[in-house]
Backbone bond lengths (Angstrom), bond angles and torsions (degrees), N, CA, C in turn:
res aa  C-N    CA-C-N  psi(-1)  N-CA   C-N-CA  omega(-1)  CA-C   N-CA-C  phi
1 X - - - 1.445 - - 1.527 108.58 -
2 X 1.367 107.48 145.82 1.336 100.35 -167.81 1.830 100.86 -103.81
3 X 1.449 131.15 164.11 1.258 144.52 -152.11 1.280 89.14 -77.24
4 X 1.403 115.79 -44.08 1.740 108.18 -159.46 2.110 100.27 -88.32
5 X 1.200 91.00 -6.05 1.732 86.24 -179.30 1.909 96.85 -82.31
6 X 0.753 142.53 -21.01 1.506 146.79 -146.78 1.661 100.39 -148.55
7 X 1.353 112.49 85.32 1.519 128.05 164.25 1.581 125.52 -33.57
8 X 1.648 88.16 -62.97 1.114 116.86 -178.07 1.567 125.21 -35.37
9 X 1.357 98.15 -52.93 1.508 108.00 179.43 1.302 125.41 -59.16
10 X 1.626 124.25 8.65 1.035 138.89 -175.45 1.912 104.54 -130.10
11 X 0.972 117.55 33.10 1.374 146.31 -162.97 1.364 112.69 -123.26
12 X 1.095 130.07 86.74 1.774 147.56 177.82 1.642 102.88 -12.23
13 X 1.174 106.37 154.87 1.463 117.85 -176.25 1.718 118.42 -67.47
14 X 1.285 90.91 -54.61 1.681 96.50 -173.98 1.794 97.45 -74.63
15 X 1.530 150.51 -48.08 1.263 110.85 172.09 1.444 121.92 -59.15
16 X 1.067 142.85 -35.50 1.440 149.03 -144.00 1.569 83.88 -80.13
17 X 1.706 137.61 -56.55 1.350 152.68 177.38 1.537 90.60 -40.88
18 X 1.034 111.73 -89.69 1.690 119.90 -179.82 1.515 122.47 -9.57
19 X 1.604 96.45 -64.73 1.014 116.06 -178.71 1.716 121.43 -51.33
20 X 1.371 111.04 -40.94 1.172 122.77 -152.94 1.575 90.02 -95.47
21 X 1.476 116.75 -37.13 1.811 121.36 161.78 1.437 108.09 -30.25
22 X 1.402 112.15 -65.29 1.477 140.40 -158.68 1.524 102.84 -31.51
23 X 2.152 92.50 -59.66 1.447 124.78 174.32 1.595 137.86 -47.97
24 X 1.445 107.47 -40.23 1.043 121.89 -151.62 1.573 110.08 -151.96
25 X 2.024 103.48 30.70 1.193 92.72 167.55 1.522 85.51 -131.70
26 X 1.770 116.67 149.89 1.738 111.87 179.38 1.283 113.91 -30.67
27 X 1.418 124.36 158.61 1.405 134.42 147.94 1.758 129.16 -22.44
28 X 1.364 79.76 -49.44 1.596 109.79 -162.36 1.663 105.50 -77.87
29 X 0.965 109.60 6.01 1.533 107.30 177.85 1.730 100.05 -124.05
30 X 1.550 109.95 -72.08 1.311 115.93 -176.54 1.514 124.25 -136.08
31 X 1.617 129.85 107.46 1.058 114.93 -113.08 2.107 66.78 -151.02
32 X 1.847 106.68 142.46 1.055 110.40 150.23 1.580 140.68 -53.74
33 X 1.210 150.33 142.94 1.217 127.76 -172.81 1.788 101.52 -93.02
34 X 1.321 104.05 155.08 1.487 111.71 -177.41 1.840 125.46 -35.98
35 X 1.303 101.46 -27.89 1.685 122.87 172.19 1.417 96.38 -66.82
36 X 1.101 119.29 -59.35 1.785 116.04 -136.77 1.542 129.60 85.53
37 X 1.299 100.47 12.64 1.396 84.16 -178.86 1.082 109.93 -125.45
38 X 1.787 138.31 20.84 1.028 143.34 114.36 1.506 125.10 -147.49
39 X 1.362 118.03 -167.14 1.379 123.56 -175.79 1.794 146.48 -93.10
40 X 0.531 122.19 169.58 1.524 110.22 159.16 2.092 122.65 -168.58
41 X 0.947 100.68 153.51 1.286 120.78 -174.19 1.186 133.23 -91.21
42 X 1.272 114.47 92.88 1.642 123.98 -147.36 1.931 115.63 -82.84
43 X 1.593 89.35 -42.10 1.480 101.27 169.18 1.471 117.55 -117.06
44 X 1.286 121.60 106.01 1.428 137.76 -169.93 1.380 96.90 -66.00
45 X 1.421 125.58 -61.46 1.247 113.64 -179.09 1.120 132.01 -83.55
46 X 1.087 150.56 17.37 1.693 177.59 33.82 1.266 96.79 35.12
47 X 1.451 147.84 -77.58 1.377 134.15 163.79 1.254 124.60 -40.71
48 X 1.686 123.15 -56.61 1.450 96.93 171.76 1.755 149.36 -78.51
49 X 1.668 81.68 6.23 1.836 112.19 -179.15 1.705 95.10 -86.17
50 X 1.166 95.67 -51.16 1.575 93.03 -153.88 1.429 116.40 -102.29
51 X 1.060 115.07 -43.95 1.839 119.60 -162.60 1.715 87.33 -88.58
52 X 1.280 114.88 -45.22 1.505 104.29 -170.39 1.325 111.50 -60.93
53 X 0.952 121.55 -47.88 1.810 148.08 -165.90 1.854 86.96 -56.02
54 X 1.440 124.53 -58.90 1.304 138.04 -135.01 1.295 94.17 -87.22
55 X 2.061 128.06 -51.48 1.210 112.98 -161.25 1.691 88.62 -117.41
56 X 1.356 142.84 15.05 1.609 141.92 -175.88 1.608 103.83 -136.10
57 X 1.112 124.50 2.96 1.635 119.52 165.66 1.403 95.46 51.17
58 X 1.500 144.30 32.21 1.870 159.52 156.29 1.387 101.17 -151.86
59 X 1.577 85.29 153.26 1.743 121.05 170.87 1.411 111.63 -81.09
60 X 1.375 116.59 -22.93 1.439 117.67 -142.28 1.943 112.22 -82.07
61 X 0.760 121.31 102.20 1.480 130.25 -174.91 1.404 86.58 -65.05
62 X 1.394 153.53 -69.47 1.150 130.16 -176.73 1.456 140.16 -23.66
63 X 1.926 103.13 -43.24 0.968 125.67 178.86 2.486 112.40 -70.84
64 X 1.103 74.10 -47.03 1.670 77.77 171.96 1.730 116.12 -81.87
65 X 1.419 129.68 -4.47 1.014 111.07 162.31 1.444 111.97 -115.18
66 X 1.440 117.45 20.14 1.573 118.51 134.50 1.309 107.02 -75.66
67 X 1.461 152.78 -35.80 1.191 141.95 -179.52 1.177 98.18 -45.92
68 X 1.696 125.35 -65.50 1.466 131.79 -157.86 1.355 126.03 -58.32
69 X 1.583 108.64 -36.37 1.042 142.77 167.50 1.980 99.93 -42.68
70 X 1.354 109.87 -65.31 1.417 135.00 -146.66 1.758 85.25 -84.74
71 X 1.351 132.41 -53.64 1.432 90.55 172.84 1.447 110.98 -114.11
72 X 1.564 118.60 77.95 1.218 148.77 142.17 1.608 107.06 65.77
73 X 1.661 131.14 61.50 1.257 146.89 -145.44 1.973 74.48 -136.57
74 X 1.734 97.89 118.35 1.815 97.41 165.51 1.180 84.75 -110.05
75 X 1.613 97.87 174.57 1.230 123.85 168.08 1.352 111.83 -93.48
76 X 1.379 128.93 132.46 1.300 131.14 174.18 1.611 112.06 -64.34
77 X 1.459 107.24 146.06 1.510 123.47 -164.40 1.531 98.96 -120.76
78 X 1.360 114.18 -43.00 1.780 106.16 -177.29 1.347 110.58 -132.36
79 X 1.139 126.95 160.08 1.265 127.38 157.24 1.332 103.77 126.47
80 X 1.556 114.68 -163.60 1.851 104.15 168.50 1.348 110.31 -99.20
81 X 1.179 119.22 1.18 1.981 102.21 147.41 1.010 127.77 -99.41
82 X 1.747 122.85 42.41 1.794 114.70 179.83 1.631 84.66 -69.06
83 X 2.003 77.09 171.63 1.232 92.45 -174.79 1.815 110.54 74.41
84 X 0.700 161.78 -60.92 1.508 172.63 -141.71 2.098 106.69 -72.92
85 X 0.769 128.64 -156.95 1.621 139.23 168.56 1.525 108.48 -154.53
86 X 1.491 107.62 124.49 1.529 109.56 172.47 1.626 109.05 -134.61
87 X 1.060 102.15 -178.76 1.581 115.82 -155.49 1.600 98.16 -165.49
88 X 1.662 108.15 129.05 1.591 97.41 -174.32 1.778 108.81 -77.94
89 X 1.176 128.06 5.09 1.173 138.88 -153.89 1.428 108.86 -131.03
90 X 1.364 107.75 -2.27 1.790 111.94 -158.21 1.668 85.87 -120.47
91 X 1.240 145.28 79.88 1.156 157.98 145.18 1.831 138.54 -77.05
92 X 0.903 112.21 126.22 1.580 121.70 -162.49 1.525 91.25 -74.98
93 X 1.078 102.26 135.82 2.207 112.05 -167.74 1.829 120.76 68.27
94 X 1.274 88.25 -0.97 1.944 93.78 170.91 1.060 120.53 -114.24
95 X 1.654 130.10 79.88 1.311 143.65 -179.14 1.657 96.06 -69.13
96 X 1.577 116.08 -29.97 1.533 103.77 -172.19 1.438 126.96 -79.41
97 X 1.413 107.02 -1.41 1.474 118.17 -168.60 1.783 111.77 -112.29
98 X 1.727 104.60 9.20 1.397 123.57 170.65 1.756 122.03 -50.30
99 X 1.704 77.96 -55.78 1.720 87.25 165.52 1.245 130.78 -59.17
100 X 0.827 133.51 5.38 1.890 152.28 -152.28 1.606 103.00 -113.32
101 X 1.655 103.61 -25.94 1.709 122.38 -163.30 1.446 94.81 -79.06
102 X 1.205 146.52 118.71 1.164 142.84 -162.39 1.627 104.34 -156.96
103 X 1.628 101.62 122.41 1.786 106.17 174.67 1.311 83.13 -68.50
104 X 1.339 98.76 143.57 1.865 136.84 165.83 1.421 111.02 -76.39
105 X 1.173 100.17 132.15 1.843 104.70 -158.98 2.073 83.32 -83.34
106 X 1.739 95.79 139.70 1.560 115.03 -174.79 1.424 111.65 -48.89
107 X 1.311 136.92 -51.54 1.206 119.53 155.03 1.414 162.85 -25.16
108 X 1.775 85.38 -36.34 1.673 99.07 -179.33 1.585 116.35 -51.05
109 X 1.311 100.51 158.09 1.442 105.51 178.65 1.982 102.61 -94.45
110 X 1.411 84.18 -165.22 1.943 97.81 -178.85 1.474 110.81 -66.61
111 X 1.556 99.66 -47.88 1.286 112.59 -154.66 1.871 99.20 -73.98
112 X 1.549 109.67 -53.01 1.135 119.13 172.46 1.777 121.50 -44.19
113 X 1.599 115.61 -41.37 1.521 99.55 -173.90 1.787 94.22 -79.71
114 X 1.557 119.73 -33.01 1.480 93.95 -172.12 1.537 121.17 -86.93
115 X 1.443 125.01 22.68 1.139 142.35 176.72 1.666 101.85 -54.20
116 X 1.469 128.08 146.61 1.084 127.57 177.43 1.912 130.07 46.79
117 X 1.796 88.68 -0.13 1.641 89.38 178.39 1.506 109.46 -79.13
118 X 1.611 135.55 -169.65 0.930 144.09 -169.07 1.666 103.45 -118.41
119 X 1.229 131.05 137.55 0.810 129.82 -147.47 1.498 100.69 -94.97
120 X 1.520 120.99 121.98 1.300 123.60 -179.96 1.711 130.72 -104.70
């Protein structure tokens, strides 16, 4: 396969991980929301025993929602996915828009990481 046929592979570690969590871990733990356009986490303790442990070598849910935090994943406030995590770039059937998922360089300000996002 060639580099430019497959985007993805040029797509940061921790979404591409996520992503493939999203995929290929039961329902019942961490499960797309009915939209697709982000997630949520059904079994807190089943995720931080198991999925964290399995693909992050830690338990620590603190530690992975500084990841989320870091490349710019809010938490939904209204709608029928509060509660949930979205990302305008982090979409259920869009492996091509992975690359787009980008840790936010430490400096940025407020205004700067939510610049051009979609309003959640």
């Amino acid at each position: 396969m060639y580099p430019l046929a497959c985007p993805v592979l040029f797509s940061q570690v921790f979404p591409r991980k996520l992503y493939d969590i999203i995929g290929n871990v039961d329902d019942t733990v961490i499960e797309w929301t009915s939209s697709g356009l982000s997630f949520r986490i059904t079994n807190m303790e089943e995720f931080c025993s198991g999925v964290l442990m399995n693909y992050f070598r830690h338990d620590k849910y603190s530690s992975f929602l500084r990841q989320l935090n870091l490349y710019g994943f809010k938490k939904v406030a209204k709608g029928p996915d509060v509660g949930a995590y979205a990302h305008p770039h982090f979409i259920r059937g869009r492996l091509d828009l992975l690359p787009e998922v980008r840790r936010m360089p430490q400096g940025q300000t407020n205004a700067e990481k939510t610049k051009g996002a979609r309003e959640i």
